[in-house]
N, C-alpha and C positions, 0 to 999 in steps of 0.2 A: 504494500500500500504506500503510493507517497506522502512524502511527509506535508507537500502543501496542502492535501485535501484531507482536511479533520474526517472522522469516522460517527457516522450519527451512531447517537447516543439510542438505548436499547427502548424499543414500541417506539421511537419516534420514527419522525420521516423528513426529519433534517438533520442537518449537523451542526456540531459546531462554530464559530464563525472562522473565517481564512482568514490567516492574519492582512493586513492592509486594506481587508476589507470590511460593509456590515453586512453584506448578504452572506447565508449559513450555505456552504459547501454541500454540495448532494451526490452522492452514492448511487445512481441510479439502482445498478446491480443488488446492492445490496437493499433498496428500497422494495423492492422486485421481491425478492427472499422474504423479505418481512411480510410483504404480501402474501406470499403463499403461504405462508406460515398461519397468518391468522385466518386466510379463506379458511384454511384445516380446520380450526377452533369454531367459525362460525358453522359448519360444513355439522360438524359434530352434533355441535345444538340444534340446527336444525333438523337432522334425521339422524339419531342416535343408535336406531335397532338399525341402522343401516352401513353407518360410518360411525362404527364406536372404536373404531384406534385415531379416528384423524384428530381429536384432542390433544393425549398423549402424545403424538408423535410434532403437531405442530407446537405444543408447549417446548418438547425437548429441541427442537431449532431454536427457540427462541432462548431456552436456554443456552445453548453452545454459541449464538450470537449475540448473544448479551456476554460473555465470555471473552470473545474474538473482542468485541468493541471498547471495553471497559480496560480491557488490560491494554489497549491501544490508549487510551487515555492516561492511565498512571506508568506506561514506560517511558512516553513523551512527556510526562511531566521529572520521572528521572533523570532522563538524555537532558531535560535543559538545565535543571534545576539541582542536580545529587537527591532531590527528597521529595517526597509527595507531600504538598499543600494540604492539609488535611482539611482546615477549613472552606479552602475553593472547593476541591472536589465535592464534602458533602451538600454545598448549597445551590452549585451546579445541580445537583441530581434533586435536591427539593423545589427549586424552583421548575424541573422540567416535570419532575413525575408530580407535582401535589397538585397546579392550578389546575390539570384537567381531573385529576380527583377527587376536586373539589366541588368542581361543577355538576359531575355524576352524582355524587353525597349528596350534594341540595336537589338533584333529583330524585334521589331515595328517599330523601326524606319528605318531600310531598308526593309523594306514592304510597310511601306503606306509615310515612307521620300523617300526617294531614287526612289523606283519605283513609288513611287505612286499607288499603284493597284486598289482603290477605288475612286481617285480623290479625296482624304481630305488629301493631302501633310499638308494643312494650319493649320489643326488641332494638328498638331505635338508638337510645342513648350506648349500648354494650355494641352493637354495630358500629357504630360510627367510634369508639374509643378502638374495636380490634382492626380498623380499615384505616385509622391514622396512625399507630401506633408498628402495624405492617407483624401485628400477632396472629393472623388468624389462621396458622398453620402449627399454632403451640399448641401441646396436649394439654388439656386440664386447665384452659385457660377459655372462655365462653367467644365464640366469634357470631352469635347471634342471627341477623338475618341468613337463610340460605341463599338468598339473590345479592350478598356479597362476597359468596365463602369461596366464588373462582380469583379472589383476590389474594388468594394461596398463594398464588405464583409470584406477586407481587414481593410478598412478606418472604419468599424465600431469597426470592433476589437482596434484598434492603440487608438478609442476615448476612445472605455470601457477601456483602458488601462490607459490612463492620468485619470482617478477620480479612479479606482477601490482598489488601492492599497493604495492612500492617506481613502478611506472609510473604508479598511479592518486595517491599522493602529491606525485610530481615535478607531475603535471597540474593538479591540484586546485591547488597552491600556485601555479602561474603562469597558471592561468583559461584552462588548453590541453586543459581534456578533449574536446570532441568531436572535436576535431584529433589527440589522441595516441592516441584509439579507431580512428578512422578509418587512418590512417597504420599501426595495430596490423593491425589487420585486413588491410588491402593489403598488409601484410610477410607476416604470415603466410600469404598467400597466392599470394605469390611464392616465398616457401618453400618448400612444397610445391610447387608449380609444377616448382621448379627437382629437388626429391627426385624427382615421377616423371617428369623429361627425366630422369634418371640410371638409372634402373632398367627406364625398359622396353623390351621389352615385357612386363614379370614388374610390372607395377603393385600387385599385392598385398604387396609386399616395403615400401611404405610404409607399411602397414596399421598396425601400431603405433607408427609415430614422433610424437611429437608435433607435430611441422609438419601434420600430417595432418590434425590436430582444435582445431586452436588456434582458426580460424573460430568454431566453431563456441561455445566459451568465450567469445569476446570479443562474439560477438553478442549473449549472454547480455551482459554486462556492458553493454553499451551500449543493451541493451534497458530493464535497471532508471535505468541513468543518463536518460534519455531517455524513462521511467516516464508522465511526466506528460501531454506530445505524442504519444504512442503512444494514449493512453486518449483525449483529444481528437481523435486522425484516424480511430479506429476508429468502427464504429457502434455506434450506443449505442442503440438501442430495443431492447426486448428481443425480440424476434421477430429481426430481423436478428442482433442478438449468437448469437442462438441457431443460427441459419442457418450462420453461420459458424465456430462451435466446429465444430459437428456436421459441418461439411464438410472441415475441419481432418482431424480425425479417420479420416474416412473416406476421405479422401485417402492419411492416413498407414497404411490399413490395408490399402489395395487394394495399396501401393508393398512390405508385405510379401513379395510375393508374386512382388517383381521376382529374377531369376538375377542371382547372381555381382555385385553392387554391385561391391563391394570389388576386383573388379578392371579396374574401369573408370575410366580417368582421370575422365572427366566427374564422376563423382561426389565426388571429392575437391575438385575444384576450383568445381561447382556445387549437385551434390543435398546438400552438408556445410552449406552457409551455408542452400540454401533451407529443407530441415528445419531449421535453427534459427531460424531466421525465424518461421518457422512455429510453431514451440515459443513462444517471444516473445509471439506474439500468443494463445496458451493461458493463458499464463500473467497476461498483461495482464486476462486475464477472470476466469480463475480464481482468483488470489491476493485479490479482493476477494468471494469466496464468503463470508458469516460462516454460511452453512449451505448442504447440499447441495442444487441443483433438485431432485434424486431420488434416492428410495430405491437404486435401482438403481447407483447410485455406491459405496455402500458396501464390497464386495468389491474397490473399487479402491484405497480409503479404506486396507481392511484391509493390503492387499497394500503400498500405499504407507510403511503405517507400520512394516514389518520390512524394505523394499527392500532396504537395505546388506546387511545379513545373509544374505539371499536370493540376491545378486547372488553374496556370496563364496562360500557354500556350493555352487548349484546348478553350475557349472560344475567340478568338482571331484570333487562324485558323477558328474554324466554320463557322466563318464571314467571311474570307480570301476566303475559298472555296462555300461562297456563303449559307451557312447551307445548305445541300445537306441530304436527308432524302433517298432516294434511299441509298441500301445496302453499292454500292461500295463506293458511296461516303462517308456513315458512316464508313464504315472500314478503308479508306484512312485517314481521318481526326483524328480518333481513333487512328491507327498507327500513323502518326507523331506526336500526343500529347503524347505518351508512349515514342517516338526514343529524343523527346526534353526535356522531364521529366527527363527522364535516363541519357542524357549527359548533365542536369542540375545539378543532382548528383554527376555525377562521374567530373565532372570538374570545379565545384565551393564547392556543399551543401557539398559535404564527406572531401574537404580538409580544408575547414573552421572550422569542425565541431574539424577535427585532432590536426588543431591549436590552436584552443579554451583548448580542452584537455590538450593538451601540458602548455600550457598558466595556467593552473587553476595548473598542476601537480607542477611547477616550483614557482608558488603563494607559494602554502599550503611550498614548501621546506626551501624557502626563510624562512616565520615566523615561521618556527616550531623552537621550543627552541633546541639550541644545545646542 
């Protein structure tokens, strides 16, 4: 990846801004990715008994790309700096992931506050403490509405977040990274190991712990660290590059279609790493897109660049409308998570992003020598 074009940050569908500039640098490729990632997650909720792995598998991209992104963020904050900013980075990530979950929250709350539509008015106050707090994936700790509890994902991200950058600086400073990737990964996968010898034969009861998906995180990160040999072992003509996306792909879309993932050991402890694997090598081709191969990208493009938003809102109506598996009602629910995605962008995510820009342009002007 070069170093001028920043790496969008994870659910979103921009980037950060390019230095000398205020407009946020764009990934196409990887906007594309993210796209399909969350089509999988919408794909899910809307026909379940039909595509009950496309959750699963499109959460685990998003894992391994939140992974590749992130660690692109705090290595380039070591190459300038010897140290990671701890306070930049986490206000960075507050200010991008909270205003659009903020805007969903105050639609939660006049849904199931105000009207009540479910009759869990009650659950409101304990909702919204485990949905800002990014707990609702703790045992024995109450995450309250079910039309916020796919905000798992979120809370596991926000955890991997608080150790990931303090393990990537202890390594970086003693020249132990691929040692403390390695040894990360084979924890975490003992981890889990050991979570579902606990629990089964009820294996879905790991589903949200974070030992669950941590693989799949750190493969992302050791995918970007490891950037350079990745692009060197892959193929490189374009005809085989191509071969290979495309079979990626289509790999990952037949596995849609697999029953019941989620409750099979195997897949926590094999199908977790290989889909991210696999994401890895997407992304290794993709991230160097500076335009699309095809037109035909675009709808993925689009889709990518409101993901977050999309991700929060559409599991939430689901519920709202009852999860309706008839057409109309998938199209309905579909539709409004694309009309609330859209005007979560254009009236929080694009003008926060503006000001950040702004914010970073006026930084750099301030300290530059006169």
């Amino acid at each position: 990846m070069r170093d001028d074009v920043a790496p969008a940050l994870p659910g979103t569908g921009h980037a950060a801004a390019v230095p000398g500039g205020t407009r946020p640098a764009r990934l196409p490729g990887l906007d594309a990715l993210r796209g399909f990632a969350v089509a999988l997650v919408l794909l899910n909720h809307a026909a379940p008994d039909r595509f009950g792995a496309a959750g699963v598998l499109g959460v685990t991209i998003f894992f391994a790309l939140s992974g590749w992104l992130i660690t692109g963020v705090l290595v380039r904050e070591l190459e300038r700096h010897g140290r990671v900013r701890f306070g930049r980075f986490y206000a960075a990530r507050a200010l991008r992931l909270y205003p659009p979950l903020l805007l969903m929250l105050a639609g939660y709350v006049v849904v199931e506050g105000a009207f009540d539509v479910l009759g869990e008015a009650h659950l409101v106050p304990e909702s919204l403490v485990a949905a800002l707090t990014y707990t609702i994936n703790v045992p024995g700790l109450p995450h309250g509405s079910e039309s916020l509890y796919h905000f798992w994902t979120l809370a596991t991200e926000e955890q991997f977040y608080l150790v990931w950058p303090l393990l990537l600086l202890w390594a970086w400073r003693r020249g132990l990274l691929r040692a403390a990737v390695a040894w990360a990964v084979v924890g975490t996968l003992l981890a889990c190991l050991l979570t579902l010898l606990l629990v089964v034969p009820n294996v879905a009861r790991v589903y949200a712990l974070p030992s669950s998906w941590g693989a799949a995180l750190l493969i992302g990160c050791a995918g970007y660290l490891g950037r350079d040999a990745l692009a060197r072992g892959l193929p490189g003509s374009p005809r085989a590059r191509r071969t290979l996306e495309v079979g990626v792909v289509v790999a990952l879309l037949a596995g849609t279609l697999l029953p019941g993932l989620a409750s099979h050991t195997s897949w926590y402890v094999l199908g977790v790493p290989t889909v991210a694997v696999a994401t890895v090598v997407l992304i290794s081709y993709t991230s160097r897109w500076r335009r699309l191969p095809t037109p035909a990208l675009r709808p993925a493009v689009a889709l990518g660049t409101v993901s977050y938003a999309a991700y929060l809102w559409n599991g939430a109506l689901a519920r709202w409308f009852g999860h309706p598996e008839d057409l109309p009602g998938a199209v309905a629910v579909l539709g409004l998570t694309l009309i609330a995605a859209t005007a979560s962008w254009w009236l929080v995510e694009r003008p926060v992003a503006r000001w950040r820009a702004r914010r970073a342009v006026t930084a750099r002007e301030v300290s530059a020598p006169a």
